[in-house]
C-alpha positions, 0 to 999 in steps of 0.5 A, a space after each residue: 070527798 068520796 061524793 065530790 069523786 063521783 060527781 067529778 067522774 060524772 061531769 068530767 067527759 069521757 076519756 079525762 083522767 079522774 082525780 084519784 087522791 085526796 090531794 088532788 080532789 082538794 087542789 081542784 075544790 081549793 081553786 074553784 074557790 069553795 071550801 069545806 068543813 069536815 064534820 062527824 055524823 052519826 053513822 044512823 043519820 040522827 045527827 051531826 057532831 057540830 056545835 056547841 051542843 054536840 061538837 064534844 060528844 064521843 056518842 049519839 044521844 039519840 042512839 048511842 053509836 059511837 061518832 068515831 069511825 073503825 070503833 066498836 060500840 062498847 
């Protein structure tokens, strides 16, 4: 969502108000009519914690890092 603010303070001219929570970011995002899922990446970019193969996995299997963010490897 952080990505979705940047492109927002981009496009929006100067001087507008940018949307400065969530809340807000998901409101306007709930009305252009698109949704979104959040789904788990390893922080490596080796994959995405989704489906069947990887969606109940707590670690990479290509590197080991731990797929919860704030948790140290261990």
């Amino acid at each position: 969502m952080e990505y979705m603010l940047e492109l927002f303070l981009l496009v929006l001219p100067k001087g507008h108000c940018p949307l400065d929570s969530m809340e807000k970011i998901k409101k306007v995002v709930r009305g252009l009519g698109l949704n979104y899922e959040k789904i788990d990446a390893c922080y490596n970019d080796c994959v995405l914690f989704r489906g069947r193969e990887y969606e109940g996995l707590d670690n990479c299997p290509t590197c080991g890092e731990i797929r919860w963010k704030g948790c140290k490897k261990g």
